[in-house]
C-alpha positions in Angstrom: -95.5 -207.2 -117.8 -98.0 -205.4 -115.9 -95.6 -202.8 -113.4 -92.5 -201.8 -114.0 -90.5 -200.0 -111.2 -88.2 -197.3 -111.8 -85.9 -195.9 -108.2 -83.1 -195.8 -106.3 -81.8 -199.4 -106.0 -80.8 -198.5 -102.0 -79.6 -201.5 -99.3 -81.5 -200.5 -96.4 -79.7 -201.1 -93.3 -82.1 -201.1 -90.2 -81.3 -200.4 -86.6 -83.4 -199.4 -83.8 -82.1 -195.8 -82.0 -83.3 -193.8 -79.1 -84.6 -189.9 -79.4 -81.4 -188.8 -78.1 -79.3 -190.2 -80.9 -81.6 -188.9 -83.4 -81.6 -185.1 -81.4 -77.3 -185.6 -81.2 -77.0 -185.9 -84.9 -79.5 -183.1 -85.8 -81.9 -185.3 -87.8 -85.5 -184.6 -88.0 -87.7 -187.3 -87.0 -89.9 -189.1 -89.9 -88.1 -187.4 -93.0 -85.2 -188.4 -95.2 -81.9 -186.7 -94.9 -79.5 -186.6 -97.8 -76.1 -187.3 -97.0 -73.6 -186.5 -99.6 -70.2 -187.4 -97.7 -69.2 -191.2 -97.9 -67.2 -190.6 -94.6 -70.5 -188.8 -92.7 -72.2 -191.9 -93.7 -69.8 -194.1 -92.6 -69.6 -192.3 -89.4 -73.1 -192.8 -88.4 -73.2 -195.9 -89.4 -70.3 -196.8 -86.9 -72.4 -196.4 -83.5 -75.3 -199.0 -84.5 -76.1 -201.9 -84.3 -77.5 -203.5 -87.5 -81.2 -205.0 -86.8 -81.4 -206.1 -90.7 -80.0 -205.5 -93.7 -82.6 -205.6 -97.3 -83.0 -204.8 -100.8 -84.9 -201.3 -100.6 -85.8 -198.0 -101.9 -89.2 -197.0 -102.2 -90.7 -198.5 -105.4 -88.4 -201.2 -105.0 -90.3 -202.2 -102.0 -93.6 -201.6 -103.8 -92.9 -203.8 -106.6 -91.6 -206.4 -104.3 -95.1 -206.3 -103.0 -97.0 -206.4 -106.6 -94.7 -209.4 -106.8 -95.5 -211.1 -104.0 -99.4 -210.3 -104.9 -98.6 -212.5 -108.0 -98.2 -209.9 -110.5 -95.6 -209.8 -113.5 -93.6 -207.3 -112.5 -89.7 -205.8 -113.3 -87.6 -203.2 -111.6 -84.9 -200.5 -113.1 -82.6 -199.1 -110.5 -78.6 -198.4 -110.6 -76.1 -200.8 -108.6 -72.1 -201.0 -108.9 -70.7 -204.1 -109.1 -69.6 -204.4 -105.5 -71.1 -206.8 -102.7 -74.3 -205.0 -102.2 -75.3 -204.4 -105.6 -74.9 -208.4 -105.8 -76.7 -208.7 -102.9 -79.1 -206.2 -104.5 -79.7 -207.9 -107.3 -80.4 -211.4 -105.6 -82.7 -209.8 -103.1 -85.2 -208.7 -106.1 -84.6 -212.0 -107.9 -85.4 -214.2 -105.1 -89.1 -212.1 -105.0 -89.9 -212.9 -108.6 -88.7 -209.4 -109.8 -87.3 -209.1 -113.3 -84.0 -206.9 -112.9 -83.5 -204.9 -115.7 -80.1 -203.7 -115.1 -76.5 -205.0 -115.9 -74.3 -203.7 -113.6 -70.7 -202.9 -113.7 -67.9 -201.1 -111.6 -68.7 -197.3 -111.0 -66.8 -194.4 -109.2 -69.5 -194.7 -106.6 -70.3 -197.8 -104.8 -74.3 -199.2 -104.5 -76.6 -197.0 -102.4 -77.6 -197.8 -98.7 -80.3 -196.4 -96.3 -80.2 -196.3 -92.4 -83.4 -196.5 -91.5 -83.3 -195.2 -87.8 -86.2 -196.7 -85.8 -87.3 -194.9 -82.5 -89.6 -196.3 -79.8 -92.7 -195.0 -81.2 -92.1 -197.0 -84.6 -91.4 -193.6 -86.5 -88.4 -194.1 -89.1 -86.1 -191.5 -89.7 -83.7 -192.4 -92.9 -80.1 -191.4 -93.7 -79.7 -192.0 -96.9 -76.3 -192.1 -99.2 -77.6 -192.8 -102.5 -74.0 -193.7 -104.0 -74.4 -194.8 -107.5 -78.7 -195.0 -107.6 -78.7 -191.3 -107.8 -76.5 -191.5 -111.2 -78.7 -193.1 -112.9 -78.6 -191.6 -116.6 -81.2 -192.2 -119.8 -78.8 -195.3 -120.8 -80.1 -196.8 -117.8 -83.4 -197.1 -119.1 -84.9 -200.4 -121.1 -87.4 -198.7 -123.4 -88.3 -202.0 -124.2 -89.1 -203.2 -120.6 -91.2 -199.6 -120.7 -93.3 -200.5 -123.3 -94.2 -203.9 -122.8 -95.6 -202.7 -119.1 -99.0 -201.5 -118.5 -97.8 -199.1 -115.9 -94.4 -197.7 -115.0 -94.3 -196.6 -111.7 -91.7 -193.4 -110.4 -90.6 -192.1 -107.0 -90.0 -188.5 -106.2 -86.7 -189.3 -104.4 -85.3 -190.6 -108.1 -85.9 -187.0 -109.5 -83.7 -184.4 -109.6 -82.2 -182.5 -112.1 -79.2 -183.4 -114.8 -78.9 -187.2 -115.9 -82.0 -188.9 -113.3 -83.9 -186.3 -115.0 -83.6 -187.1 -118.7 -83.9 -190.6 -117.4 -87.7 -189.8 -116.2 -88.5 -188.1 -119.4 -87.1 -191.0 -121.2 -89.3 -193.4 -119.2 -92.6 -191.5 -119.5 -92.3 -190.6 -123.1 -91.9 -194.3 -123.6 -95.1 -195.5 -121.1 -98.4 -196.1 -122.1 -99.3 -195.0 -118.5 -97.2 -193.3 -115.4 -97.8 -193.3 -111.6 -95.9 -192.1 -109.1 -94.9 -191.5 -105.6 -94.1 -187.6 -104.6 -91.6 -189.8 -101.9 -91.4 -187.0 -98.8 -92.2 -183.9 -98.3 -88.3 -182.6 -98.5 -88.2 -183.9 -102.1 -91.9 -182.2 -102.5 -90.2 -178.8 -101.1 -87.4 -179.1 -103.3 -88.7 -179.5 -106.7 -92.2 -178.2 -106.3 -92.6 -176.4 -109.8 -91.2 -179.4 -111.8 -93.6 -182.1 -109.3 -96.5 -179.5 -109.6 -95.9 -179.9 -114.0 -95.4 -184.0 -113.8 -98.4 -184.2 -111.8 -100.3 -181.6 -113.7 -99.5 -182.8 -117.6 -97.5 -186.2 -116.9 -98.8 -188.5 -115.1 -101.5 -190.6 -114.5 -101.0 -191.5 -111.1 -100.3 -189.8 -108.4 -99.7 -191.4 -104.7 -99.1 -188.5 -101.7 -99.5 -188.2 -98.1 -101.2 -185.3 -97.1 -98.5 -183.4 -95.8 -97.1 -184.0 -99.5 -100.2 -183.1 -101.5 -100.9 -179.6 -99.2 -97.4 -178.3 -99.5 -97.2 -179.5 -103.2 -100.3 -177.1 -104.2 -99.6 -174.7 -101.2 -103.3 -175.4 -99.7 -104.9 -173.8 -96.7 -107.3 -176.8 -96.6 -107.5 -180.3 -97.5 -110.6 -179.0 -99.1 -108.6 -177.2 -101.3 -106.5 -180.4 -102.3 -109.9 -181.8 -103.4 -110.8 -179.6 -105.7 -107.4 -179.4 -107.2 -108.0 -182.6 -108.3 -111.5 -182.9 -109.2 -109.8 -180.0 -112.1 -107.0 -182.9 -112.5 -109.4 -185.0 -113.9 -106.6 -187.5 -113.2 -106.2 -190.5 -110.2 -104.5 -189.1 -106.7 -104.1 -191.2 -104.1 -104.1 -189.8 -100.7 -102.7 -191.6 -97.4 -103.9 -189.5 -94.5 -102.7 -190.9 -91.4 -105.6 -191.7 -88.9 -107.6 -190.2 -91.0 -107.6 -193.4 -93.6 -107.0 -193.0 -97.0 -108.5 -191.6 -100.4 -108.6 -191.6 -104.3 -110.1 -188.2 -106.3 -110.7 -189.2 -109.7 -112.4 -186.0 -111.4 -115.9 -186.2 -109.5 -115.5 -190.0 -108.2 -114.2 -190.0 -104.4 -113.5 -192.6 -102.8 -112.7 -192.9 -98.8 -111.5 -196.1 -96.4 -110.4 -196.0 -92.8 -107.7 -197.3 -91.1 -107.2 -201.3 -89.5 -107.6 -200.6 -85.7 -106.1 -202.5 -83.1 -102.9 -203.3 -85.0 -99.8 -203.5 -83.2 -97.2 -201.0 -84.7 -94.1 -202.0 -84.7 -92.1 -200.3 -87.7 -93.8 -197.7 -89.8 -91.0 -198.3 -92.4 -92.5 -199.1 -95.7 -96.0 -197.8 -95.1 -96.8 -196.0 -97.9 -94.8 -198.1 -100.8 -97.3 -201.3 -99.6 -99.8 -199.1 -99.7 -98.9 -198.2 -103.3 -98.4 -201.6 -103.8 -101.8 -202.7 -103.0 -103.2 -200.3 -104.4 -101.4 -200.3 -108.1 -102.5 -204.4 -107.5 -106.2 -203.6 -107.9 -105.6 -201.1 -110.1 -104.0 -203.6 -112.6 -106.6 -206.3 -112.0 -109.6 -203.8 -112.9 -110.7 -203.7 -109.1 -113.6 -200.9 -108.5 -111.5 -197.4 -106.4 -113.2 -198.6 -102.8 -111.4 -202.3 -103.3 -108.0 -200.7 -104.8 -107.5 -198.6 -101.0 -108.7 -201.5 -99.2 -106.0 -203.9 -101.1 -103.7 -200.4 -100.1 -104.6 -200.3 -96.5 -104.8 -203.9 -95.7 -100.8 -203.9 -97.2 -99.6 -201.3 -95.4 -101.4 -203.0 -91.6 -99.2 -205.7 -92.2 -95.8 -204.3 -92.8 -96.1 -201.8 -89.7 -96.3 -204.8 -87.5 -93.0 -206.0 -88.0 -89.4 -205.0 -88.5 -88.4 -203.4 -92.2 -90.1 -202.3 -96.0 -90.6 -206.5 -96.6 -94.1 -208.7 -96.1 
């Protein structure tokens, strides 16, 4: 198998908000908010209307993507057996992804994301992880982990307790670890242990640059380069307008944007940008072709509604 995905197996729900019901409910635009309270959830999700409902999470969607590149590729995430961790599991299956979980009934039912989309395509996720944020080391295949090239993380996954000995258990396993630091919240919240994983861990590493400056507490993105020219390992840089880039020890790469697209959902973004660029990784494409793969992934999946191509 070439990637294996391990995250939050989340049903995104998607409806389309104004700014006022995002200001009413005291959400910050473009981040994730944790919500802990089923009945909170349930709340919110009693005013909208549903655009869509999907398989998600973010390295879910990525390996979706890998999949639909025509890779071999497998995903590890935690469901309960209720209707949307059915419809969970389907939703992979139908995309060619191997499912490497057996679910059964849990205290908490399967996870779901409201993906909140404003006028100006920005996406602002609620998200009630239910049973994906249990996920505990018997969760984990080893053997799916070492018959993959590549596993591939998201920061959202990591926190501490049981989906923390489920990481180690995955990248003690790998013969080679990427992953996503996910949002600049879960960057905030677990700095020293993201600062360590990226440091000694993994191989890997996709960011934003928001992510990347407040993970190293930079004044510059100057300063972000040479923090990982010292790496000596692969980051992987989305930087808005600005394009993206890949700093491995003293070979940096650099590609702009797609112009003239028509943005329509930003939703997604970034894990098809991951999932292009993991794709060229895997099929020994030079850095310059691996962000173009990236870039030309993520144009398409902000020109429509939800994480899918």
């Amino acid at each position: 198998m070439k990637i294996l995905g391990i995250g939050n197996a989340i049903v995104d729900v998607i409806c389309k908000v104004d700014d006022e019901f995002i200001k009413k409910n005291n959400l910050t635009k473009s981040t994730m908010k944790l919500i802990f309270d089923e009945k909170e959830f349930k709340q919110l999700l009693s005013n909208l209307k549903i655009e869509k409902t999907v398989s998600g999470g973010s390295v879910a969607n990525s390996i979706v993507g890998l999949s639909q590149l025509g890779n071999d590729v497998g995903f590890i995430g935690k469901v309960n057996d209720d209707e949307l961790g059915g419809k969970y599991e389907d939703g992979l299956k139908t995309e060619n992804v191997k499912y490497f979980y057996s679910k059964k009934k849990e205290e908490l039912p399967t996870g779901t994301c409201l993906i909140l989309v404003t006028p100006d395509s920005e996406r602002t996720m609620c998200t009630f992880l239910g049973t994906a944020g249990k996920i505990n080391e018997n969760d984990v295949n080893v053997n799916a982990i070492k018959k993959s090239e590549i596993i591939f993380l998201e920061g959202y996954l990591w926190d501490e307790g049981d989906p923390r000995k489920a990481f180690d258990k995955a990248i003690n396993n790998a013969n080679k670890v990427a992953m996503s630091l996910s949002d600049q919240f879960c960057v905030d919240r677990h700095k020293p242990h993201f600062l360590e994983l990226v440091k000694n861990k993994l191989d890997i590493t996709f960011a934003n640059e928001q992510e990347i400056i407040s993970l190293i507490d930079a004044k510059s993105f100057n300063e972000v380069i040479n923090f990982a020219k010292k790496l000596k390992k692969l980051l992987v840089i989305t930087r808005g307008e600005k394009g993206a880039i890949s700093i491995n020890g003293d070979e940096i790469t650099e590609c702009g944007i797609q112009k003239n697209l028509k943005i329509v959902d930003l939703t997604g973004a970034g894990d098809l940008f991951a999932a292009g660029f993991l794709h060229g990784h895997v099929n020994n494409m030079s850095q310059k072709q691996c962000l173009e793969k990236g870039t030309e992934m993520s144009s398409k999946v902000i020109q429509q509604i939800g994480a899918r191509i």
